[in-house]
N, C-alpha and C positions, 0 to 999 in steps of 0.2 A: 265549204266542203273540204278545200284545203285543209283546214285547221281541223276537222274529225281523221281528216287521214294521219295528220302528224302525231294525233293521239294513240290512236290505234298501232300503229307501226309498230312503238316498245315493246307496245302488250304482245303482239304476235310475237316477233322475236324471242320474249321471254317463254311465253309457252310452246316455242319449237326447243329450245334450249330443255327445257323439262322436261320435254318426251324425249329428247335425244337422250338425256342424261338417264332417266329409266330405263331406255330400250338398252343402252349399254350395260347398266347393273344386272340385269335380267340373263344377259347373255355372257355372261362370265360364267367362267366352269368354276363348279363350288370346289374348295381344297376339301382335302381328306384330312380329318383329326388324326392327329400321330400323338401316341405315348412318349416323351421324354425319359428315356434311363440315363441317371447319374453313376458311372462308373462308383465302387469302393473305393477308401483309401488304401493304399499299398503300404505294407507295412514289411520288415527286414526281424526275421527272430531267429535265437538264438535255441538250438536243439540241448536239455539236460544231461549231464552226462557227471553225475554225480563219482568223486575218489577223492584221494587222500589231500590235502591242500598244508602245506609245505609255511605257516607265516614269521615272515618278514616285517620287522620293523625298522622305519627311517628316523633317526631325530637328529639332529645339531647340535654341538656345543663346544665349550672352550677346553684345549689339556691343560689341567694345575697338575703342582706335584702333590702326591698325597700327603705330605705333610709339609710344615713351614718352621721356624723356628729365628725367633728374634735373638740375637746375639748381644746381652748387658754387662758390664762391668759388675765383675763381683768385688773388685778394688779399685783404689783410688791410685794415681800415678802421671807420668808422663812415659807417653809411647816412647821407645827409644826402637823398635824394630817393627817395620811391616812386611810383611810376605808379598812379593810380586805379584803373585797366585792373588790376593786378595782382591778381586778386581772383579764387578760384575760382571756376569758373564761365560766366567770362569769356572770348570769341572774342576771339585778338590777332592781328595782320597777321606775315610773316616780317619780321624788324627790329625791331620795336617797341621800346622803351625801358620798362625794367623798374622797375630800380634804378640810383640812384648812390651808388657809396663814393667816401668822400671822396676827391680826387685830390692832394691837397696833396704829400705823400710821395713823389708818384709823377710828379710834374711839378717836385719839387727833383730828382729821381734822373736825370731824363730831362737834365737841366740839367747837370746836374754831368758826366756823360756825355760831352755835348757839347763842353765844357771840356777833358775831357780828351782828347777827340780833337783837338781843335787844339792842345794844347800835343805831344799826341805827332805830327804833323803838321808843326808847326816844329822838335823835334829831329828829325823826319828829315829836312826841307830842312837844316839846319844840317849835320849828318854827311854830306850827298852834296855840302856847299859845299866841307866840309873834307875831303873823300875818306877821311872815317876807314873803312874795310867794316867792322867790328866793331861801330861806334857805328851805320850804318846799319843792317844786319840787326834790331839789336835796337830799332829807332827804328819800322821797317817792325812786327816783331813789336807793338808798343806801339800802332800805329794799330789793326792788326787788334782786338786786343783790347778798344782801346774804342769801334769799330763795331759788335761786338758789345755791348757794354753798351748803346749806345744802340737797338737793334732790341730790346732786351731792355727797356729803360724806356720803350720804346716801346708795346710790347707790353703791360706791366704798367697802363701808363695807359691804354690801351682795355680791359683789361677791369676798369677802373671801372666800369664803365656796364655795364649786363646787359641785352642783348637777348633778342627772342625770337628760335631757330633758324630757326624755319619757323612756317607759320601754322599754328596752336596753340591748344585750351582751355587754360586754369591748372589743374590741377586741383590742386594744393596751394601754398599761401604760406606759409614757414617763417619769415621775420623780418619788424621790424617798423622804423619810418621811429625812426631816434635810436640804433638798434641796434649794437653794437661785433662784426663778425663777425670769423673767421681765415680763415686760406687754410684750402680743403677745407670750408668750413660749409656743411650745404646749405641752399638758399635756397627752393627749391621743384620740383615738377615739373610737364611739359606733357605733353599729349595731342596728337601731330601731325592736324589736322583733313582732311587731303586726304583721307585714306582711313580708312573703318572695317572694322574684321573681326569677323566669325562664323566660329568654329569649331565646327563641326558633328560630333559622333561619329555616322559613320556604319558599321556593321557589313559584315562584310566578305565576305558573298556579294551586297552592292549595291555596294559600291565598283568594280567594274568595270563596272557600267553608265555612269559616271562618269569613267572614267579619260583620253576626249579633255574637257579643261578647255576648251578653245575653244568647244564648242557645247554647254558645259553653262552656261543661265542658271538666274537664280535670282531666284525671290520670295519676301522677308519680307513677314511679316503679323503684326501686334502687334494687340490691342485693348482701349483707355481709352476708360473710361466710355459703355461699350456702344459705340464707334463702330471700324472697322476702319481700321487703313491701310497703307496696300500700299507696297514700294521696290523696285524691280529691280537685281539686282546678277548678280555673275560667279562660277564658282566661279576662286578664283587658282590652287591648288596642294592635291595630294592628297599630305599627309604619309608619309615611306617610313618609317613607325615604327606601333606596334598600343601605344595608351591600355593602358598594366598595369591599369587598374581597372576599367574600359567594356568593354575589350577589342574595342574599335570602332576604325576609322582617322579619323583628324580629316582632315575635308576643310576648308579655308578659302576662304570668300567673302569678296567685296571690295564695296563701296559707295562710287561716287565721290562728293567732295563730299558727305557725308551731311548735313551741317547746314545746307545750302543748302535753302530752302523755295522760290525758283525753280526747282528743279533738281526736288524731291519733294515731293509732296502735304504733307508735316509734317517737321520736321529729326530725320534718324536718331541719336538719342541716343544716346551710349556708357553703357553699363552696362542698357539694355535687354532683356527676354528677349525673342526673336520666338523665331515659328514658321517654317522657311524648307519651301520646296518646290524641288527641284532634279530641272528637264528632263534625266534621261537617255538613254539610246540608245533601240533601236527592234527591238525582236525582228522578223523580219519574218514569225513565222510561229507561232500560239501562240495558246489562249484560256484565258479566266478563270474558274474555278469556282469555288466555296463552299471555303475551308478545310476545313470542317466532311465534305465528300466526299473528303477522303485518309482511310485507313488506314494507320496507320503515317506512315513517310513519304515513301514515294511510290507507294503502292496506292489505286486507286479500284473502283469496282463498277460493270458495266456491264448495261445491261438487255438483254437478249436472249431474246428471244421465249418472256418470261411466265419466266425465270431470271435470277439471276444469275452475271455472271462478273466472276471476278475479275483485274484486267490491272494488271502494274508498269509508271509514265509516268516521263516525265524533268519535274522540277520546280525551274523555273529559279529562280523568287522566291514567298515568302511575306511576305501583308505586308495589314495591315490587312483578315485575317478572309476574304482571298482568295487563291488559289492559282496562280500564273501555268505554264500544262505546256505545254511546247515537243514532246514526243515522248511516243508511245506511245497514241493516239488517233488514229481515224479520221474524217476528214470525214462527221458525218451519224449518227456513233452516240450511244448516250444512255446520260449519264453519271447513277448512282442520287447524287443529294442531299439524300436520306433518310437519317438515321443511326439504323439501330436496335439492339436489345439482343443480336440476335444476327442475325448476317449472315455466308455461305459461299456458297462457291461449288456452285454445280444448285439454290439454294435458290429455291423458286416463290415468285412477289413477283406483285404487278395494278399497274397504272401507276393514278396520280390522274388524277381526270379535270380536275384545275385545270390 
């Protein structure tokens, strides 16, 4: 009897357990099904407000002079004079005096020259005394000859002395005072100082806001030891060729006088990097958005009452993180400059309230 009881005891236990456990389920208040709304995303837009837009362009580059000029030996000699002046670095006037080679050589040649044109000068009076025509022709031929030698030892003794062409930096001195050069040695090269240039690669969906050169100026901007300074220059000429490397068009600007510090705040150095800014044209009709607000590259999203839509613009210039649209927006609508992870067109969006 023991042993039916020990049997049975589980069993009961378990089926109070079961009822207990139903009468509980049973008596639970049922929850009420509730809707879930997902707020929109918030998005920040920009209002159209289409006028005249004003561009600017930035590019980098080195100042050279505009032109350069190797300085050779047109004679052979030993230097007996060097100009102090002659010293990299150094502003020379146009004319200046450089170098002298020796003129010895070149003032017997000049001489002798001369000599020989009056003796050929006297056989031709001689042969027109004696009516020889034989002896004259070649008496005439014999002056010609050595008038030409003398414009020629002429010649050869001014360019002893080595001027500067134009006014000019040194920027290199190749021989030295006591020195034996030849003809063709080169002696140094100038920097002509009237003018300096900046070539600028500029890429070539801006190169046509550039292309009238007259009314495009231009400011450099360099800055040493924290301080800025400013030159105003021109552009000269927009090169008909495309940089094989940059794949940019090199526009050239000029600076007159650059090393004049009457003329500019500080003398515009050759071999300088600035930064230039170049006044171009004038859209008359255009505004600026965020880069960041194109899709693709010329799709924006527009806000429309609590959606999005989506509209293809015309997009004249990109350029420093902003978007310059000539077409394809309306006066007054609002452009999304929110960019988020997924964005369509009917897509419900809330305006920010900043």
């Amino acid at each position: 009897m023991s042993r039916l009881i020990s049997l049975v005891r589980p069993l009961a236990i378990l089926a109070v357990a079961a009822l207990a456990a139903v009468l509980m389920v049973k008596s639970r208040p049922q929850l009420e099904a509730r809707s879930v709304t997902i707020p929109p995303p918030i998005v920040a837009v920009q209002t159209v407000k289409m006028s005249a837009q004003n561009v600017s362009i930035v590019a980098y580059g080195n100042v050279t002079a505009w032109r350069q000029l190797e300085l050779t030996a047109q004679v052979g000699g030993k230097v007996l004079w060097q100009s102090p002046l002659f010293e990299p670095g150094v502003v020379v006037g146009e004319g200046e005096p450089l170098l002298r080679i020796d003129p010895t050589d070149y003032e017997l040649a000049l001489a002798e020259a001369r000599q020989a044109l009056s003796s050929a000068k006297l056989s031709l009076a001689e042969a027109k005394s004696l009516r020889q025509a034989a002896r004259v022709e070649e008496a005439e031929a014999s002056v010609a000859a050595a008038e030409v030698r003398i414009e020629r030892a002429r010649r050869d003794l001014a360019n002893t002395e080595i001027l500067a062409p134009y006014r000019a930096v040194i920027d290199e001195q190749s021989v030295e005072l006591g020195q034996f050069i030849s003809v063709g040695a080169r002696i140094g090269r100038v920097l002509g100082a009237e003018k300096a240039e900046v070539r600028l690669p500029v890429p070539p969906q801006d190169v046509r806001f550039i292309q009238s050169t007259e009314s495009a100026a231009v400011t450099l901007h360099s800055e040493t030891a924290g301080e800025l300074t400013r030159w105003q220059g021109r552009v000269s000429r927009v090169e008909a060729r495309i940089d094989p490397q940059t794949r940019a068009f090199p526009v050239v600007m000029e600076v007159d006088d650059p090393l004049n510090a009457a003329v500019h705040p500080a003398p515009l150095r050759f071999g300088l990097f600035v930064r230039a800014e170049v006044t171009g044209g004038t859209i008359p009709s255009a505004v600026k958005i965020p880069q960041g607000a194109l899709h693709g590259d010329n799709d924006v999203f527009i806000y429309d009452d609590g959606a999005l839509k989506r509209r293809s613009v015309t997009v004249a210039r990109v350029n420093e993180g902003e978007a310059l649209v000539t077409q394809g927006l309306a006066e007054g609508e609002q452009v999304v400059v929110t960019r988020l992870e997924l964005m369509f067109e009917g897509m419900a969006v809330a305006l920010s309230d900043d």
